[in-house]
N, C-alpha and C positions, 0 to 999 in steps of 0.2 A: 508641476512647479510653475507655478505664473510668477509675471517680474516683481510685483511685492514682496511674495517671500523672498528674493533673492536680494533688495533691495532693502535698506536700511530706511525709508519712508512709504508711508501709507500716500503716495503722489506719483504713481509710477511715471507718468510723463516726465514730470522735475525729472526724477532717477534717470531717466532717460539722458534728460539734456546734459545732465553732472556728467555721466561716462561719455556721450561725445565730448563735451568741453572739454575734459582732462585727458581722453584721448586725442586730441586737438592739440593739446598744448604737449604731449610727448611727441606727436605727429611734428612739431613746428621745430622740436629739441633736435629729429633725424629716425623716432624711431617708424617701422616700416609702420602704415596703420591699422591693417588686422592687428598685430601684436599689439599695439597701443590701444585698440578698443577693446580685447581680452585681459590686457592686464587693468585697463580702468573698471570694469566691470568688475573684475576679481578683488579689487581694493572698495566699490561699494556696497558688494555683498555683505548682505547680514549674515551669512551662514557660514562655519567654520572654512571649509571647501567647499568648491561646485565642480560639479563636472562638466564635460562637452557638450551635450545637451540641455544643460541649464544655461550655459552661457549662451549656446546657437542659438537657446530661445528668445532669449535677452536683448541679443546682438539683433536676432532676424537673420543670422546668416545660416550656414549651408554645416556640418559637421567636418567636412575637407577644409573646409575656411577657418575652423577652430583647431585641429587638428596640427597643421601648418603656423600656426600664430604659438598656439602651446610647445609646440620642436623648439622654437623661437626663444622664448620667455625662458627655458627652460637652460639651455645653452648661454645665456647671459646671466644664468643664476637669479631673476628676478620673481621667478616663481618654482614652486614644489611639486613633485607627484607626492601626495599619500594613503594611505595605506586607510580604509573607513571598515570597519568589524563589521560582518553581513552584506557587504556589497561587491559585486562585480565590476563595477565600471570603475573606469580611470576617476580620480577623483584630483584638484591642481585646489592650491592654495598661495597666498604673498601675504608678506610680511613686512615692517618696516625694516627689521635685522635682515631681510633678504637686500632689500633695496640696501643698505650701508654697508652689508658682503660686497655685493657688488663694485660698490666704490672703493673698495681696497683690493678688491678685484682688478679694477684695472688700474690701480694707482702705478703697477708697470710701468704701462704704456703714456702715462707722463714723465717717467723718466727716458720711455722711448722718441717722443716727443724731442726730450730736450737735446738728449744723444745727439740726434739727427740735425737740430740747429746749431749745435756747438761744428755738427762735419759742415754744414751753411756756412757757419761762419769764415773757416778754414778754406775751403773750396770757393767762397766770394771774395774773398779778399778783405782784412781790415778796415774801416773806414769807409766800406763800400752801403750806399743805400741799403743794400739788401743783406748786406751783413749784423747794418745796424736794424735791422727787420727779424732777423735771425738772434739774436742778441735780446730782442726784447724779448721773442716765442720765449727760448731757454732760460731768460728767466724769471718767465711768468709762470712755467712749468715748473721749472724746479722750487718757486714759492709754493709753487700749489700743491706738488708731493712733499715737500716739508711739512707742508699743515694739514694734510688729508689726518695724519695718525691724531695728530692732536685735535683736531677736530671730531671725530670719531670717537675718542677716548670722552670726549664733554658731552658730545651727545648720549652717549652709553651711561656717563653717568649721571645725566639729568631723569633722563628714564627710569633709572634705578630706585 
């Protein structure tokens, strides 16, 4: 498997630079960067799935180094194991519906977010700088789990 077939252009250098850049820009979002440059690479694969040696080949890393980034990916729901007829090896794939699971995934923990600013606000006192800091978190949060569903529901159905 050379990085052309795995990549969706006859340039493998470009392919290259794409999956740093866009692991770059997950890296900048907070995600760890093994996991950011597995799931970049996962997302400019031309081929259905790849496995751990097609991406370590990709990458230039080590199979421990992919192994560790896929536990990763997989635990945040942004990527799959499945299942490939006549093969052995592990095989991972991503999706867009994996990445938009994911954000309803944790639409939670912006309610957990807000929870926590509204006990801010109470435990700061009213009127306090940092109440009114607290105030804004909860509800910038709570706008944003309001509109996650709807959002989600427009993107679903522009896809459609």
């Amino acid at each position: 498997m050379n990085q052309t077939e795995l990549n969706q252009t006859d340039h493998p250098d470009e392919s290259r630079q794409l999956v740093e850049r866009l692991s770059l820009v997950l890296i900048n979002m907070g995600f760890p960067p093994m996991p950011a440059r597995v799931w970049a690479a996962l997302m400019t694969s031309n081929k259905p799935s790849s496995t751990p040696g097609d991406l370590g080949e990709v990458l230039g890393v080590s199979p421990a180094a992919i192994s560790g980034a896929v536990r990763y990916l997989q635990q945040v729901s942004l990527i799959e194991r499945v299942a490939v007829p006549g093969s052995r090896r592990q095989h991972y794939r991503v999706s867009v519906d994996l990445w938009a699971d994911a954000f309803v995934t944790k639409q939670s923990a912006l309610y957990q977010v807000s929870e926590v600013a509204a006990e801010g606000i109470r435990v700061l006192g009213e009127g306090t700088r940092g109440s009114e800091r607290m105030a804004d978190l909860r509800d910038f949060f709570d706008f944003m789990a309001a509109e996650m569903p709807r959002m989600l529901a427009d993107w679903r159905a522009k896809r459609a």
